[in-house]
ZALO-251010 format. One line per field, with one value per atom (N, C-alpha, C, CB): residue number from 1; z, x negated, y. Coordinates in Angstrom, 3 decimals, decimal comma, padded with zeros to 6 digits. Glycine has a CB too. Layout:
! ZALO-251010
marvo <- NUM | ... .
z <- Z | ... .
x <- X | ... .
y <- Y | ... .
END
This chain:
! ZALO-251010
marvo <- 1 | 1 | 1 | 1 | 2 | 2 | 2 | 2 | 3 | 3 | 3 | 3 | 4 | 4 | 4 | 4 | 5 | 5 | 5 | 5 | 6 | 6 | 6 | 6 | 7 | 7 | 7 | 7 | 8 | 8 | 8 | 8 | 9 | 9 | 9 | 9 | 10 | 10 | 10 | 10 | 11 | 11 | 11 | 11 | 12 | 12 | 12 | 12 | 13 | 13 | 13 | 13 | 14 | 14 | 14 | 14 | 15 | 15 | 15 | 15 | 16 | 16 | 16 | 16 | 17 | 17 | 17 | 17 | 18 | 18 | 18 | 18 | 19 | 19 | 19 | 19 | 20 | 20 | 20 | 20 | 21 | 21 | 21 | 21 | 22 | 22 | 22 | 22 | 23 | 23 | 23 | 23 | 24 | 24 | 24 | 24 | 25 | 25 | 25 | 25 | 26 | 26 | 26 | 26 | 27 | 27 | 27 | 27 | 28 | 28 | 28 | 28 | 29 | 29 | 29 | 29 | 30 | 30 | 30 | 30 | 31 | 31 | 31 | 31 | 32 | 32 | 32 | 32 | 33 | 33 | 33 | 33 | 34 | 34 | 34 | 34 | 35 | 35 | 35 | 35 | 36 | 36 | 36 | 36 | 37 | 37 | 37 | 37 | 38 | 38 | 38 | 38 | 39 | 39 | 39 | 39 | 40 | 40 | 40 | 40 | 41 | 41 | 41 | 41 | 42 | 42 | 42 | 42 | 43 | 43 | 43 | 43 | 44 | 44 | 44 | 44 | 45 | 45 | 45 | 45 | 46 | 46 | 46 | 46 | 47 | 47 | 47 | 47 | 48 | 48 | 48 | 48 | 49 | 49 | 49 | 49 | 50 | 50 | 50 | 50 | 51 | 51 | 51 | 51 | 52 | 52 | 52 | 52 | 53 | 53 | 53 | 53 | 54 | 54 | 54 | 54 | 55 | 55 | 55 | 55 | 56 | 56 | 56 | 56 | 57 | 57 | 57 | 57 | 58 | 58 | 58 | 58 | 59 | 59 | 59 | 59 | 60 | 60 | 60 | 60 | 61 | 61 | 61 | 61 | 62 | 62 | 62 | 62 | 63 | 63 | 63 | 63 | 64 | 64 | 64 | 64 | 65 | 65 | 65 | 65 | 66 | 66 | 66 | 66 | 67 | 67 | 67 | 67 | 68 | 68 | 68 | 68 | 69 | 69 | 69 | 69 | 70 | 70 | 70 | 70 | 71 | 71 | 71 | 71 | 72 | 72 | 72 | 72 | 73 | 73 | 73 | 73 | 74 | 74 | 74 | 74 | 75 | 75 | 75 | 75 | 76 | 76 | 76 | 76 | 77 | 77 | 77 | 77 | 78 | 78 | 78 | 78 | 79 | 79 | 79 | 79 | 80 | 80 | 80 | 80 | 81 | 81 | 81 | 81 | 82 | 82 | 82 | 82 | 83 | 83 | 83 | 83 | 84 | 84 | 84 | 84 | 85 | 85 | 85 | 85 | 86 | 86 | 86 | 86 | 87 | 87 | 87 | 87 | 88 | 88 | 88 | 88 | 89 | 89 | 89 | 89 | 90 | 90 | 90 | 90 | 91 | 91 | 91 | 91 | 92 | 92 | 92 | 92 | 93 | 93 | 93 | 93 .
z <- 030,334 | 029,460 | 028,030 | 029,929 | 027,063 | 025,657 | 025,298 | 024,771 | 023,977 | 023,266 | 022,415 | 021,962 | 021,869 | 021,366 | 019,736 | 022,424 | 018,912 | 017,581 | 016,512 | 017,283 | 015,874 | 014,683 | 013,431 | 014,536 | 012,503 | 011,427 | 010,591 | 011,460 | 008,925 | 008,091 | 007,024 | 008,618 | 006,339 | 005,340 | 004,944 | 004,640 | 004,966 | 004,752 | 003,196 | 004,872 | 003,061 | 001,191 | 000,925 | 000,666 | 000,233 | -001,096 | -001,688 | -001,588 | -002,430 | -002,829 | -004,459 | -001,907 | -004,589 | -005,682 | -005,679 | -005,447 | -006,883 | -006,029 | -005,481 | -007,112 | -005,579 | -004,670 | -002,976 | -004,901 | -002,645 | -001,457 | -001,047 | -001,450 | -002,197 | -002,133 | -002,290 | -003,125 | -002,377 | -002,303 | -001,041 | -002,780 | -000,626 | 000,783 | 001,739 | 001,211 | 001,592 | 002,145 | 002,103 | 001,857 | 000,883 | 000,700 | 001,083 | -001,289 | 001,068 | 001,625 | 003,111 | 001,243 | 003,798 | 005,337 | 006,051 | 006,219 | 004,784 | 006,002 | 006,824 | 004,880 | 006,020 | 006,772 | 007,845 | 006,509 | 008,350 | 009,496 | 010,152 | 009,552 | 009,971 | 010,755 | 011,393 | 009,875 | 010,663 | 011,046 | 011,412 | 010,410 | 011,552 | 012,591 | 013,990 | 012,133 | 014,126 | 015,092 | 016,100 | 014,511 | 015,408 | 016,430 | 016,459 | 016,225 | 015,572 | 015,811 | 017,277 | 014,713 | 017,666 | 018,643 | 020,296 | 018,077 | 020,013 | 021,327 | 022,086 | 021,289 | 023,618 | 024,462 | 024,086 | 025,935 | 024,312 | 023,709 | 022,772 | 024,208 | 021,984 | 020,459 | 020,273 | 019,421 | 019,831 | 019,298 | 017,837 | 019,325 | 017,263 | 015,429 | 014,804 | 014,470 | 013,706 | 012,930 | 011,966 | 013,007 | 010,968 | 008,927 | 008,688 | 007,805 | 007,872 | 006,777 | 005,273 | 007,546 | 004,437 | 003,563 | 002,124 | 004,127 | 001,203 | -000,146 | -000,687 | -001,033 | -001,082 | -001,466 | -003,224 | -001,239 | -004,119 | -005,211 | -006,210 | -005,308 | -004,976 | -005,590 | -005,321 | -004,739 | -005,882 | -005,799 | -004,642 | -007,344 | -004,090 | -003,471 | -002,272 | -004,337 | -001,750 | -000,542 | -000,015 | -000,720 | 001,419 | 002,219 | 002,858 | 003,601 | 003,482 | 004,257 | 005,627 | 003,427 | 006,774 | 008,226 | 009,315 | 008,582 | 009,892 | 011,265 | 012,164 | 011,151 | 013,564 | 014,722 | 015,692 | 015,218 | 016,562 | 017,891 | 019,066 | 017,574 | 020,178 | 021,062 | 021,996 | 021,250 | 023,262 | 024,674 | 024,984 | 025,919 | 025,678 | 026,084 | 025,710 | 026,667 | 026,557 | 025,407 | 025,880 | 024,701 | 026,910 | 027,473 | 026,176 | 029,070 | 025,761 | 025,106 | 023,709 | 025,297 | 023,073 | 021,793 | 022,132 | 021,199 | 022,915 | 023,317 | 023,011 | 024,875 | 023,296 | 023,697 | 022,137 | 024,913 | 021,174 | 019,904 | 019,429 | 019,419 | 019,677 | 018,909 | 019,247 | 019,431 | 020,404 | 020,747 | 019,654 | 022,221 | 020,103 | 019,329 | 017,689 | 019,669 | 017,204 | 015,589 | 015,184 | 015,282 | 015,857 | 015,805 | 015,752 | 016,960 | 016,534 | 016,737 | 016,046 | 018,631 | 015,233 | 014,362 | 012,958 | 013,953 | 012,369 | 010,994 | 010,324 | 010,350 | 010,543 | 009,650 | 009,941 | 010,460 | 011,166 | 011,450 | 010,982 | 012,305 | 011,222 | 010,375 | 008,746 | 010,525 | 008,210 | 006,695 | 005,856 | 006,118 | 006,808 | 006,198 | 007,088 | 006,634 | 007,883 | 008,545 | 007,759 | 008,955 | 006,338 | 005,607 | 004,990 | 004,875 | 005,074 | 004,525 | 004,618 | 005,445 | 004,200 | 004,826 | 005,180 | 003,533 | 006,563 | 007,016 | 007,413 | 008,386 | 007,416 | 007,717 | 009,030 | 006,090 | 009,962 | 010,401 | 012,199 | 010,308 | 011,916 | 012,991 | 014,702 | 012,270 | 015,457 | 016,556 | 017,449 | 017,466 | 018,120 | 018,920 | 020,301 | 018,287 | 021,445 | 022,523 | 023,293 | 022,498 | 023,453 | 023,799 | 025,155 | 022,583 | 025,037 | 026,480 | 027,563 | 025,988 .
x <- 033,124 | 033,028 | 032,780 | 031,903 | 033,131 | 033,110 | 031,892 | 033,967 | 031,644 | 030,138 | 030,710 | 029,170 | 029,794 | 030,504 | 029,749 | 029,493 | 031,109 | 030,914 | 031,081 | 031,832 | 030,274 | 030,352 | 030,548 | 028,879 | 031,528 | 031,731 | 031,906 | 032,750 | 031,554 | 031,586 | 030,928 | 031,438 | 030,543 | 030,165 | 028,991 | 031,393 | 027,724 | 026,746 | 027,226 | 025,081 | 027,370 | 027,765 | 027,228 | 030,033 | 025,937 | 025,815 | 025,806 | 026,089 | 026,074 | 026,493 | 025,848 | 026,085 | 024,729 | 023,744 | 022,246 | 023,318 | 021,575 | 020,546 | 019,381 | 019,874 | 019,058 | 018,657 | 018,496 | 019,350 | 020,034 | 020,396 | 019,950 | 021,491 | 020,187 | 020,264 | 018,680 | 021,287 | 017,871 | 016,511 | 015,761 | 016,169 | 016,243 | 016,097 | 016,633 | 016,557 | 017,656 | 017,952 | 017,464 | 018,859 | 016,753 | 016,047 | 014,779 | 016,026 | 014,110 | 012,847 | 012,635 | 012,673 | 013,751 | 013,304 | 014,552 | 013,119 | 014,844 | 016,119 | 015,000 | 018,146 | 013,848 | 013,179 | 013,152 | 011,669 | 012,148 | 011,859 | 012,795 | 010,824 | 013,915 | 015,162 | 015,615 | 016,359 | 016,037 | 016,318 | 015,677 | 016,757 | 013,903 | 013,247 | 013,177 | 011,916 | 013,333 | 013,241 | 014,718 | 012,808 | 015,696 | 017,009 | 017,368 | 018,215 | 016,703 | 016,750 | 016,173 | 016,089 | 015,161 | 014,134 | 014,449 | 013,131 | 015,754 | 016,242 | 016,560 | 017,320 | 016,790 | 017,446 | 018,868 | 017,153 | 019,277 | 021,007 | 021,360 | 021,867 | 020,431 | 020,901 | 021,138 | 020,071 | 022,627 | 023,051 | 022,554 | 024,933 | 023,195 | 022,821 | 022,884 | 023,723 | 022,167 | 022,421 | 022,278 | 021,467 | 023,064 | 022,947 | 022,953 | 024,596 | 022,544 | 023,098 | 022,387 | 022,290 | 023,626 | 023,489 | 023,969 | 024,628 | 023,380 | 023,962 | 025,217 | 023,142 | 026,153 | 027,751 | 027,061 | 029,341 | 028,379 | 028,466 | 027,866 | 030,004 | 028,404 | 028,517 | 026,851 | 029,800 | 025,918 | 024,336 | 024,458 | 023,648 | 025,146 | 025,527 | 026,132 | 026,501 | 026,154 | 027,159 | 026,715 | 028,342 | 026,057 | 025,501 | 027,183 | 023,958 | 026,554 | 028,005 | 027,109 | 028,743 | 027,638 | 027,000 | 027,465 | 026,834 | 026,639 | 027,514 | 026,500 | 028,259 | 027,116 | 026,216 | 027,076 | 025,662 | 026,094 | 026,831 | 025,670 | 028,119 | 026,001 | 025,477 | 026,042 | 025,240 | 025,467 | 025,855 | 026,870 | 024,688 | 026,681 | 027,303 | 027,501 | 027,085 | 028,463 | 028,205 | 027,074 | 029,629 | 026,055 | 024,704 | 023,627 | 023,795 | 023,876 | 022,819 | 023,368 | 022,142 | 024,358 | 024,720 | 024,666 | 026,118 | 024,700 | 024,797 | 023,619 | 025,137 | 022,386 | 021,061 | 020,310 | 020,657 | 020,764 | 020,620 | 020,833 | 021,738 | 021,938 | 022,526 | 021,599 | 024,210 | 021,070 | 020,166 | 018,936 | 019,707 | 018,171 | 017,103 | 016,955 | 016,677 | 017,929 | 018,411 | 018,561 | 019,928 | 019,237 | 019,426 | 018,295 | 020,120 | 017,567 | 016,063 | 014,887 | 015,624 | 015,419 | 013,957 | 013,748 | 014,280 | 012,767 | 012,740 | 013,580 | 011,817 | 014,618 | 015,706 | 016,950 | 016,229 | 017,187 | 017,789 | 017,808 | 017,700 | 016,601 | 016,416 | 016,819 | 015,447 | 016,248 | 015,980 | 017,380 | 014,622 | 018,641 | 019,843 | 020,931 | 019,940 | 020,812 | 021,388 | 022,450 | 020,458 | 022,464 | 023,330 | 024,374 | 022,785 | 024,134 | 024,204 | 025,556 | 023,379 | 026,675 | 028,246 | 028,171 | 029,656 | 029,018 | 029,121 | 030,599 | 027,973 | 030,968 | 032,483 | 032,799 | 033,106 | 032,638 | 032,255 | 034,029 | 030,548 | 034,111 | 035,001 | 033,987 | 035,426 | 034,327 | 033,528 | 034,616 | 032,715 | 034,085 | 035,253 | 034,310 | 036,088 | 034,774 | 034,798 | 033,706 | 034,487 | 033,836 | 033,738 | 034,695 | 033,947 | 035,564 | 036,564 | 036,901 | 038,218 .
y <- -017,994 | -016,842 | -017,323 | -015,881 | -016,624 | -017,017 | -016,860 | -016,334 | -017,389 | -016,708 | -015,415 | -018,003 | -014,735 | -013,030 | -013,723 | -010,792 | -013,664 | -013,891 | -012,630 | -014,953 | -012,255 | -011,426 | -012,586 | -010,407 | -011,766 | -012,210 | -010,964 | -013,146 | -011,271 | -010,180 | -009,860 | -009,394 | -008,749 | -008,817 | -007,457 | -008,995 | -007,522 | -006,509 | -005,955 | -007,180 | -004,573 | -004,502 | -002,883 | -004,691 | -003,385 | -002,409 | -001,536 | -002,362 | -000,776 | 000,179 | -000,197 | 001,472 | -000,454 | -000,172 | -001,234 | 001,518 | -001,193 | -002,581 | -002,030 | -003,920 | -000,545 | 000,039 | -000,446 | 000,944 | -000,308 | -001,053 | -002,246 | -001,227 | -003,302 | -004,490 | -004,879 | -005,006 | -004,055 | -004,033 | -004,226 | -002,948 | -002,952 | -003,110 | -004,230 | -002,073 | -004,304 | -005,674 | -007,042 | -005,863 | -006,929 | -008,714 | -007,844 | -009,907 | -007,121 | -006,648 | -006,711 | -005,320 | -006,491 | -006,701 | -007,627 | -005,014 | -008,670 | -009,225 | -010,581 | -010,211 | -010,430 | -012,109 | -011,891 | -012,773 | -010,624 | -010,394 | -009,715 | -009,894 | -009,564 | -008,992 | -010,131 | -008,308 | -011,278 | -012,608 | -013,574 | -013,044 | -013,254 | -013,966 | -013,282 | -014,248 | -012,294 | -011,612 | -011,643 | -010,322 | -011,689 | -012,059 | -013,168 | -011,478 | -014,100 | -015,364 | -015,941 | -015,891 | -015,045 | -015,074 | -014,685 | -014,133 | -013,907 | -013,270 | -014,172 | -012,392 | -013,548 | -014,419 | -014,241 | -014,167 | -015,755 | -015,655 | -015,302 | -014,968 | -015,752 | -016,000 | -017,121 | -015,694 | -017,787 | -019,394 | -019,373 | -019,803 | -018,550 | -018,379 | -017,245 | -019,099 | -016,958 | -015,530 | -016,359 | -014,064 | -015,934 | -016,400 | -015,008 | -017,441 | -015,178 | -013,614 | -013,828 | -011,672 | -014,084 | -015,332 | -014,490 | -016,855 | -014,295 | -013,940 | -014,397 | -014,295 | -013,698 | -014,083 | -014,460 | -012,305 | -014,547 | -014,822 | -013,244 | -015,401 | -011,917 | -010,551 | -010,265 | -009,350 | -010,021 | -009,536 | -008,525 | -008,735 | -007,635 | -006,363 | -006,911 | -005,392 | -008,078 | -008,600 | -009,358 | -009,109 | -009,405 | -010,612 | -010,892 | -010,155 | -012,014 | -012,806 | -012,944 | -014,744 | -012,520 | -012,382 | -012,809 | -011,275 | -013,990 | -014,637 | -014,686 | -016,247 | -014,295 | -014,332 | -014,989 | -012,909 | -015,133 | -015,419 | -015,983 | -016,682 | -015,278 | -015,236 | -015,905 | -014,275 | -015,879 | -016,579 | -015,713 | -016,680 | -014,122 | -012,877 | -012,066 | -012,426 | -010,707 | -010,127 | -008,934 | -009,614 | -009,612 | -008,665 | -008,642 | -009,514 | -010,368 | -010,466 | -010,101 | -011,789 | -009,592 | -009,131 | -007,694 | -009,677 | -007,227 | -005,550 | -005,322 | -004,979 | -006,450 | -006,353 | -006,485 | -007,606 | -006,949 | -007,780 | -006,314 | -009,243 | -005,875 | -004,608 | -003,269 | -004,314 | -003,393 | -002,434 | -002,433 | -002,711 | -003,744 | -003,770 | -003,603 | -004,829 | -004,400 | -004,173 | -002,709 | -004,862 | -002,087 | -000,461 | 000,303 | 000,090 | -000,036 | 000,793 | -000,163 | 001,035 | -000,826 | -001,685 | -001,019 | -003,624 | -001,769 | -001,296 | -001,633 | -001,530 | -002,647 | -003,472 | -002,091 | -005,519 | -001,483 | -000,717 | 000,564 | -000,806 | 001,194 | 002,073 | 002,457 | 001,991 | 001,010 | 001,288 | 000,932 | 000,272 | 000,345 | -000,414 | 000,701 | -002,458 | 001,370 | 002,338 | 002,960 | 003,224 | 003,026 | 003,524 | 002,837 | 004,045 | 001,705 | 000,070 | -000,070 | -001,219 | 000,237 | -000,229 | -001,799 | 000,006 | -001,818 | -003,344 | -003,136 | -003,958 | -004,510 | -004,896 | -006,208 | -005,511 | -006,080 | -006,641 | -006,862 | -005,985 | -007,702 | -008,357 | -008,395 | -010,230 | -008,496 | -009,090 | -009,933 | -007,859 | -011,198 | -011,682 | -011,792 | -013,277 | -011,770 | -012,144 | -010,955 | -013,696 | -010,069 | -008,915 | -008,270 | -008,338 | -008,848 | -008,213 | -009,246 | -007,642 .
END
């Protein structure tokens, strides 16, 4: 079975946004760093102030379903919920 890769791009709107985002990405990314079947998360500032660059990848896709659960229902989830993302996923089927 494959590992389930996200690739893509967190973006902005305003630095409002981008506030929030450096305000709770530490503990967003210690915390799924932490999961079971987690290989890697980055989520890394582009050149644009308004644009993270975002790579994951997991073992399955139980434990990215599972990643996606928890992220959804956290405070990182909550507070970026509005947040446009662009985001690819591979190995899912």
């Amino acid at each position: 079975m494959d590992n389930v890769r996200l690739n893509g791009l967190l973006l902005c709107t305003n630095t409002a946004e981008a506030d929030v985002v450096i305000d709770h990405l530490p503990e967003h990314v210690e915390l799924t760093r932490n999961e079971p079947g987690c290989i890697s998360f980055e989520v890394s500032p582009t050149q644009d102030p308004l644009v993270w660059s975002v790579e994951e990848e997991f073992t399955d896709p139980e434990a990215f379903k599972a990643h996606q659960e928890r992220a959804a229902s956290s405070l990182w989830g909550r507070m970026t919920s509005s947040i446009a993302r662009d985001y690819k996923i591979s190995g899912l089927d």
